[in-house]
N, C-alpha and C positions, 0 to 999 in steps of 0.2 A: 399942279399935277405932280406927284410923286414921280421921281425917276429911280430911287434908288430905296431900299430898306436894309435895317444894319439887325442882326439877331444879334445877342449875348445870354448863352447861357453862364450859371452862377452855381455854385455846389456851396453858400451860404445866402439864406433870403434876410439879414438883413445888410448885409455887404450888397445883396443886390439892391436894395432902397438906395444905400447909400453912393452904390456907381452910377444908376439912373437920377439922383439930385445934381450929381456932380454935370451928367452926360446933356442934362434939360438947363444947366445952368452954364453951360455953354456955346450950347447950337439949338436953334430953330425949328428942330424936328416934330413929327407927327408921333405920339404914343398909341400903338393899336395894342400891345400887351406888357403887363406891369405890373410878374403875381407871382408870386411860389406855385409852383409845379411840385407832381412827386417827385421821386420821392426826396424831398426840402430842397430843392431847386428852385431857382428863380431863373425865372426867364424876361427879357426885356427885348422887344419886338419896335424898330421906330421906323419908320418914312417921312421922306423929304430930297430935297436939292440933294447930288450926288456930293458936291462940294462940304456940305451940314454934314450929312449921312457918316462921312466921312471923318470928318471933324470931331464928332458925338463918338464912333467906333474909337477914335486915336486917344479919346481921354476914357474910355470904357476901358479898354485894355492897362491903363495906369492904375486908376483908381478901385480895378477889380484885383487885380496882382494876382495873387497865388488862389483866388477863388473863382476865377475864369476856367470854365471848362471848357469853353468851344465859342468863336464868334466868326461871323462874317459879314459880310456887305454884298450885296446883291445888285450890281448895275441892270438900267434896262428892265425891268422888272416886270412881269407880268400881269396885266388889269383883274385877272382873276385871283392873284394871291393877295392882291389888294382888299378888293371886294371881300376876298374869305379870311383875310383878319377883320373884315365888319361882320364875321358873320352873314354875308350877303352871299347869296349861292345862285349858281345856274338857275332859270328857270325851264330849262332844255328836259325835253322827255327824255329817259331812261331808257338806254336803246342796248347799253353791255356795260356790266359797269366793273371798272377796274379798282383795287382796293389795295394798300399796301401801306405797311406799317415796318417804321425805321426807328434806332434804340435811341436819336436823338431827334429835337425841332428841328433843330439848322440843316442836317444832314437831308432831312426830308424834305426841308421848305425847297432849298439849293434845287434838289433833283426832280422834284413838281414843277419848278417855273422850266427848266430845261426843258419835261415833257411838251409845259404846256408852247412854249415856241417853236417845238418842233412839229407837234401833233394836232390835230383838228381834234380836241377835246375841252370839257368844263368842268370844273370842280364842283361836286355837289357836298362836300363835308371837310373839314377840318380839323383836327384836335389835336392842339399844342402842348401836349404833355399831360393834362388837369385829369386826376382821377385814370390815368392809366400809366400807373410807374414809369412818369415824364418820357413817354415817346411821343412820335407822330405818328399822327394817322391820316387818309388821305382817302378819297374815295372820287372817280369823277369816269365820267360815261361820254358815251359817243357811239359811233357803229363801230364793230366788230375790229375790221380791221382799225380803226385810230385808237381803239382803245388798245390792243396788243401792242402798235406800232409805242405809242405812249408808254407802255410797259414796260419796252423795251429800250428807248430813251431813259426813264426814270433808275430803271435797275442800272444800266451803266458807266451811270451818271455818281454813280456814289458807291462808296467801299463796302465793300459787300460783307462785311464785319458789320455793317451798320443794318444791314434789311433784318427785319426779323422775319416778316413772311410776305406775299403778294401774290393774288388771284385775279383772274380777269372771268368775270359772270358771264358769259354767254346765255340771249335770252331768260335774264334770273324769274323767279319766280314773281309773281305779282304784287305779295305781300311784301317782299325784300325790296320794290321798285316802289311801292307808299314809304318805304320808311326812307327813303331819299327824295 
């Protein structure tokens, strides 16, 4: 069972190859993401024991040096953000759906697991930077009140330099609720 996940972003993707050989030739960790993001960002995403997790972050940070833009380590982690680096999403009906996009991964992953411990909600989307000039994006539903409640965990949860925008659907339309 994952207890912990470590993000590293990278502002050169092959120094990012080269921190994640260093980071997998060290500790025991799980790879859920291990790619150039826009724009020529890499991003490197792991899960595992808090102790590893840890361990893999302390030599990401050496061996990244001056090409590290942002890293953290996440204790406690939430089953959902797990699940949605598998790409595995809620199966939960679409009841209000909240959506909010942050100018980095880390900054958004950080304040979605927040939401989600604080609030009765599911993630139903995820996008770690690919094809949208490396931000996040985030999208996850519930009733009315948990998703605002959620929204407003998430927004105060991170530097508000970092949101770029964030909406909560009320009743969305039908077609907006297939495409989640």
């Amino acid at each position: 069972m994952s207890s912990a996940i470590g993000v590293v972003e990278l502002r050169s993707i092959s120094k990012g190859y080269e921190t994640a050989d260093h980071m997998l030739k060290t500790s025991p960790v799980n790879i859920h993401h291990l790619k150039p993001i826009c724009p020529g960002k890499f991003l490197i995403i792991m899960s595992g024991d808090t102790a590893d997790v840890q361990e893999a972050m302390d030599t990401a940070k050496v061996a990244a040096g001056e090409f590290r833009i942002t890293d953290f380590v996440l204790h406690g982690v939430h089953p959902d953000i797990i699940e949605g680096l598998k790409r595995r999403y809620s199966s939960q009906s679409v009841d209000t759906i909240g959506i909010v996009e942050t100018s980095t991964v880390s900054s958004g992953i950080y304040a979605l697991n927040e939401a989600l411990k604080q609030c009765d909600i599911r993630v139903k989307k995820m996008n770690l930077g690919m094809a949208i000039g490396g931000k996040f994006l985030a999208v996850f539903t519930g009733s009315v009140s948990d998703v605002e409640q959620g929204m407003k965990v998430f927004v105060s949860s991170i530097d508000q330099k970092r949101i770029i925008h964030n909406t909560v659907l009320r009743s969305p339309s039908e077609e907006i609720k297939q495409h989640f």
